[in-house]
C-alpha positions as CSV (number, residue, x, y, z in Angstrom):
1,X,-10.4,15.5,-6.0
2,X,-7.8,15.6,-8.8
3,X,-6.1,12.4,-10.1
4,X,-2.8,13.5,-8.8
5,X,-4.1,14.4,-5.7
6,X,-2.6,12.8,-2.4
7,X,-5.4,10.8,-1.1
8,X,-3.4,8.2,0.8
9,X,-0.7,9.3,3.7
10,X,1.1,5.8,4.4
11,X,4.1,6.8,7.2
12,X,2.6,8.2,10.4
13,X,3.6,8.1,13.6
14,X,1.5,8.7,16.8
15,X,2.4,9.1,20.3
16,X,2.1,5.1,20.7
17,X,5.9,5.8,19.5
18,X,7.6,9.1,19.0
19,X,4.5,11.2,17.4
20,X,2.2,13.8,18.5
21,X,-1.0,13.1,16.9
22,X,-3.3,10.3,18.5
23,X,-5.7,7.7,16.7
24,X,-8.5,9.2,18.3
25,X,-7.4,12.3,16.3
26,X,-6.2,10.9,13.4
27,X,-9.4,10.4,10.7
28,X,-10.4,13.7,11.6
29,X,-7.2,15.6,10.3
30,X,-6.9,13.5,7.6
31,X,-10.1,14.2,6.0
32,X,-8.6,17.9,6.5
33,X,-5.9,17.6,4.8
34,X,-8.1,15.4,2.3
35,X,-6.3,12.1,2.6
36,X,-8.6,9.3,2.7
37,X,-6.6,6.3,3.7
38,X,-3.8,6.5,6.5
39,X,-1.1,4.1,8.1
40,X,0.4,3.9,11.6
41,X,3.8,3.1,11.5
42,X,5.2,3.7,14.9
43,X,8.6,3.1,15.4
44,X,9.2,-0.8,16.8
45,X,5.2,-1.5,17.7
46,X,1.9,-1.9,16.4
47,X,-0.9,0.5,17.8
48,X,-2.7,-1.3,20.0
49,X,-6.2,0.3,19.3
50,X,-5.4,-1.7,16.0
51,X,-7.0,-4.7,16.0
52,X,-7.5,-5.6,12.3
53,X,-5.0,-4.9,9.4
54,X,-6.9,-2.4,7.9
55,X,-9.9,-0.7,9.1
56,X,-12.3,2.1,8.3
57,X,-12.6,4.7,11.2
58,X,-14.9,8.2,10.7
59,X,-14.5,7.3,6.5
60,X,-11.0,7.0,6.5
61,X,-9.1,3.7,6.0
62,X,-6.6,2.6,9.0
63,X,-4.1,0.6,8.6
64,X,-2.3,-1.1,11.0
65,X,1.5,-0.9,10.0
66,X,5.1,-1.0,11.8
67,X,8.2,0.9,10.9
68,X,10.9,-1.4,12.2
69,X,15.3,-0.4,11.8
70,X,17.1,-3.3,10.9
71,X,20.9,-4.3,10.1
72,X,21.5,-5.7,6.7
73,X,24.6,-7.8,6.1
74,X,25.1,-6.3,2.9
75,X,25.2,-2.8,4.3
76,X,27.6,-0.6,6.4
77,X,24.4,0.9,8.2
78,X,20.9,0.2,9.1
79,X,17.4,1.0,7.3
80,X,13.8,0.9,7.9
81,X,11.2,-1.2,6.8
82,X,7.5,-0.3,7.1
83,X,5.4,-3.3,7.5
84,X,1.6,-3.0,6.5
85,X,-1.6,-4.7,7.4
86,X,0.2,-5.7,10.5
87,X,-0.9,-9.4,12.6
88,X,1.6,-9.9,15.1
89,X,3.1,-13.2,15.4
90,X,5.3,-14.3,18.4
91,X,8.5,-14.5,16.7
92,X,7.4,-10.9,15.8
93,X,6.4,-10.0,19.7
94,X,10.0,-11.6,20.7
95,X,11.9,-9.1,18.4
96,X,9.7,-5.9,19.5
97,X,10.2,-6.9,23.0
98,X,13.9,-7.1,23.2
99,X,14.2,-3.3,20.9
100,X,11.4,-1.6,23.8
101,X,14.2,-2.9,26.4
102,X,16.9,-2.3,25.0
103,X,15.2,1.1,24.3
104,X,14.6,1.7,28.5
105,X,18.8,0.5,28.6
106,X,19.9,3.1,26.1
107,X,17.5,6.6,27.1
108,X,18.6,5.7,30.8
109,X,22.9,5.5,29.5
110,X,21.6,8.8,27.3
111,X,20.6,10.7,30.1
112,X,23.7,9.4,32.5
113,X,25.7,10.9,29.7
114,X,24.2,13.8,29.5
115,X,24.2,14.7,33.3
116,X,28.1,14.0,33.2
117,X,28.2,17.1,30.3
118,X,25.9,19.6,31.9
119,X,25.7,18.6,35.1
120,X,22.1,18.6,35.1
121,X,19.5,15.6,35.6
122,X,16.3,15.7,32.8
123,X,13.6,15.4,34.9
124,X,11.3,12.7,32.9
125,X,10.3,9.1,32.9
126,X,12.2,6.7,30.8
127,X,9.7,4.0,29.3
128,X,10.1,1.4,26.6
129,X,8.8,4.0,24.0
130,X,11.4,6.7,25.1
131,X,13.5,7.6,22.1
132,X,15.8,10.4,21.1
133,X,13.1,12.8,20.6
134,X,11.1,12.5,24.0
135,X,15.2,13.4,25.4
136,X,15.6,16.3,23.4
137,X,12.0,17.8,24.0
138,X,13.0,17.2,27.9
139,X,16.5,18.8,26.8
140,X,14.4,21.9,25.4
141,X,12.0,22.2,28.8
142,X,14.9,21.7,31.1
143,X,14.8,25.5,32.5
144,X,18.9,24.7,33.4
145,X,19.9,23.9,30.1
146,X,19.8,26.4,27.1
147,X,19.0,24.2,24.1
148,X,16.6,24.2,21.2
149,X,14.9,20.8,20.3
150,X,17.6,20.7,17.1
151,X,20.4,21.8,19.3
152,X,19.8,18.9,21.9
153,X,20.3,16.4,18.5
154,X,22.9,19.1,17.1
155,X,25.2,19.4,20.2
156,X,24.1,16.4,22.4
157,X,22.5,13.4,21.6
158,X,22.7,13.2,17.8
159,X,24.9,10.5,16.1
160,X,28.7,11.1,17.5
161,X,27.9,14.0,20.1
162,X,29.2,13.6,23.3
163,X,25.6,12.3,25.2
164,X,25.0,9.8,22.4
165,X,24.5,5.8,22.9
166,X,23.3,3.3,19.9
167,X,21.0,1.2,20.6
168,X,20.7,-2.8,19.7
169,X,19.4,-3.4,16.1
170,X,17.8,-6.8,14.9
171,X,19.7,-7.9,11.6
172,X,17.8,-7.9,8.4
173,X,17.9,-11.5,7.9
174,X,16.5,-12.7,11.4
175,X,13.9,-9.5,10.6
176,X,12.4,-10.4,7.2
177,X,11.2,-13.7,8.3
178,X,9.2,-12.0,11.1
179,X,7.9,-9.7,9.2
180,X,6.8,-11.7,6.3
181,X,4.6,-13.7,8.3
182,X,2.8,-11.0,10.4
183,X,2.7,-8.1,7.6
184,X,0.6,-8.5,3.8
185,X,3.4,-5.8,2.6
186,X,6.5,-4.6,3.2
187,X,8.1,-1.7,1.5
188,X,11.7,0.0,2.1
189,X,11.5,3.4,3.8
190,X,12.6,6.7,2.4
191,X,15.5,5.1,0.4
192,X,17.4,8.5,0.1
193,X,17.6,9.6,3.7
194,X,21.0,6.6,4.1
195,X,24.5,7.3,2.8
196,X,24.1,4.5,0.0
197,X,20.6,5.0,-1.0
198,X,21.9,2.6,-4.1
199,X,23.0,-0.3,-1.9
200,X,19.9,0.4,0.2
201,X,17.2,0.5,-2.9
202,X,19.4,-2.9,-3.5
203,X,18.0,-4.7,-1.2
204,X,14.3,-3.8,-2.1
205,X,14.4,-6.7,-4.2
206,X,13.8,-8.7,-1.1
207,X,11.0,-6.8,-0.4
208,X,7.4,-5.8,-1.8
209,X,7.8,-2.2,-2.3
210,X,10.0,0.8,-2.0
211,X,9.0,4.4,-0.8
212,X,9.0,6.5,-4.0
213,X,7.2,9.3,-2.3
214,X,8.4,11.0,0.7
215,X,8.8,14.8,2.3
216,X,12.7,15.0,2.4
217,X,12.3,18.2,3.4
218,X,15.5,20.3,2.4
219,X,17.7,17.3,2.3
220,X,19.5,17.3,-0.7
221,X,19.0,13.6,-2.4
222,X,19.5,12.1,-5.3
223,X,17.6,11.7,-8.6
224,X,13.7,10.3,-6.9
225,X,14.2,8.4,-10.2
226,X,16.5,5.8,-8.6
227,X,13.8,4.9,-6.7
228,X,11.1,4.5,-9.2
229,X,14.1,2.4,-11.4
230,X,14.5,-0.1,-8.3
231,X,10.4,-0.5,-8.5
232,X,10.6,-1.2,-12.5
233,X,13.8,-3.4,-12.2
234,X,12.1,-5.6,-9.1
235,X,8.7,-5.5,-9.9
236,X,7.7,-3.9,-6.7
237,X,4.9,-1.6,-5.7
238,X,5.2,2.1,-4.4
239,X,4.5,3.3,-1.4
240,X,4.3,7.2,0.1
241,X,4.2,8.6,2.8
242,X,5.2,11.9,5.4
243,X,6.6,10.3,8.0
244,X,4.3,12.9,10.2
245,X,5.6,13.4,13.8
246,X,3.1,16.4,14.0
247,X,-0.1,17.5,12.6
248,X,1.8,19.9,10.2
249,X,3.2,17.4,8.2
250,X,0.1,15.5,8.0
251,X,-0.7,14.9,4.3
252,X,3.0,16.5,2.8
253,X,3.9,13.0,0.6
254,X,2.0,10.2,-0.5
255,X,-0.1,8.2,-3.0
256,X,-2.8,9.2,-4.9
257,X,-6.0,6.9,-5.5
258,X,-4.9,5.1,-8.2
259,X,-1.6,4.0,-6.3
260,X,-3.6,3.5,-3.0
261,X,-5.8,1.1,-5.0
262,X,-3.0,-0.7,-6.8
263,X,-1.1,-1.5,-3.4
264,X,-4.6,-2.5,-1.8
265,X,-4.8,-4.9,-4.6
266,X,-1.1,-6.3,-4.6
267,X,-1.2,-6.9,-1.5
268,X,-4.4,-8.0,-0.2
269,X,-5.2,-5.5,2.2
270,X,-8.7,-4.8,0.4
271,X,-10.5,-7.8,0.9
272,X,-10.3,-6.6,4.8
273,X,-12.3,-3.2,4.3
C-alpha cells in the first residue's frame, strides 16, 4: 500500500442512523476498498453492537464514534462534532435521548406538512432515527407523488421549503462537557460544508481535532488550507473521513497510516486494540 494511500475511513454512517451499510457488512467492504481502520459515526447515537471504543472486527479496526449537531454561541448556525472512542456517560444518554424525541416530534410535523402540500400521506413508520433522508426516500417511493430523492430536499423538505420543520439542537456549551467525558477525541466535522467555515474552524480550538480531509463532492469551498492552518495554529490532530451514507462512497476521504497512527497515539485509542 502506498504511504499516501487512504487506509483509515473515519465518518461513516450505518443504518443505526441514516446509512445504508450495516456493521455486519462493514469490515468486509472496507478491506475492498483497502481501508484498514473505520469509524461509526451515526448521527445522535452510538452503535450499539459497539461495546468497546475501538475494536478489531474481520482485520479491520472499529471504532465506536458519534457525530453529534450542536449550537455554538459564538455562531449564527450549528455544526457537527464527531466524537471517537465513544463510552457513554448519562449526562451523555440524557442529551441523545431528548434529540431521538425530538426527532419522532419533527418527522411526524414533516410529514403533516407535507400532506397539507400534496395532499398525499407517506406511508412509513416514524421512529426516533427518522430523519430527512428516510422522508425523502419515502417521498421518492410514494407512487402519488412525482419526486426524485434530491427533489423531495430541493422542492419539499430542505432548509426553507414549504414541508420543512427544524428540529431542537443542544448548545455547544452544555455539549462539550458531555462529550469530553464519554469520547478520547473530538474533532470538528467537515469545516467547509457551513457558511462561516472561519468562525466554525474558530472554534476548533476547543476541540482535539479538525476534519482536514473530506469528499465535498462538487461543493465549491474554500482553500482546504484553512483547515490545515486551524490544526498548526491550535495544535490539533486531523481527522478524515467520507461521511459514507452508501457503499459507493466508502473509502472516497480519509487518513493514511501515518495520520491513523498519529491520532491513535494522541488520543489514546491504541492502548484498546
Amino acid at each position: 500500500m502506498d504511504e499516501n494511500s487512504i487506509y483509515a475511513d473515519l465518518h461513516m454512517h450505518t443504518p443505526n442512523s441514516d446509512g445504508t451499510v450495516t456493521l455486519d457488512k462493514l469490515p468486509e467492504i472496507a478491506q475492498e476498498n483497502n481501508l484498514r481502520a473505520v469509524a461509526i459515526t451515526d448521527h445522535d447515537r452510538t452503535h450499539p453492537k459497539l461495546s468497546e471504543p475501538i475494536q478489531v472486527i474481520n482485520g479491520v479496526d472499529v471504532i465506536s464514534g458519534i457525530e453529534l449537531r450542536v449550537k455554538p454561541d459564538s455562531l449564527d448556525e450549528r455544526v457537527d462534532l464527531l466524537g471517537y472512542g465513544v463510552e457513554p456517560t448519562n449526562e451523555l444518554n440524557n442529551i441523545l435521548k431528548d434529540i431521538r424525541q425530538n426527532r419522532i416530534e419533527r418527522s411526524q410535523k414533516i410529514i403533516d406538512l407535507i400532506e397539507d402540500e400534496t395532499g398525499v400521506r407517506l406511508d412509513m413508520n416514524i421512529s426516533d432515527n427518522t430523519g430527512r433522508p428516510h422522508i425523502a426516500r419515502a417521498i421518492e417511493d410514494a407512487p402519488e407523488l412525482d419526486y426524485t430523492y434530491g427533489e423531495a430536499f430541493d422542492e419539499l423538505i430542505g432548509n426553507d421549503c414549504v414541508a420543512y420543520k427544524s428540529r431542537d439542537i443542544p448548545s455547544f456549551e452544555e455539549s462539550i462537557g458531555a462529550l469530553r467525558e464519554s469520547c478520547h477525541f473530538i474533532s470538528l466535522a467537515h469545516p467547509f460544508r457551513y457558511d462561516n467555515p472561519q468562525a466554525a474552524l474558530q472554534i476548533s480550538k476547543e476541540l482535539d481535532g479538525v476534519e482536514v480531509n473530506y469528499d465535498y463532492g462538487d461543493m465549491l469551498i474554500e482553500s482546504p488550507s484553512l483547515a490545515q492552518d486551524a490544526v498548526d495554529r491550535f495544535d490539533l490532530t486531523m481527522t478524515g473521513g467520507s461521511d459514507a451514507h452508501d457503499i459507493e462512497s466508502i473509502g472516497s476521504a480519509g487518513l493514511t497510516k501515518k495520520d491513523y497512527k498519529e491520532l491513535l497515539s494522541v488520543s489514546g485509542l491504541e492502548e484498546y486494540k
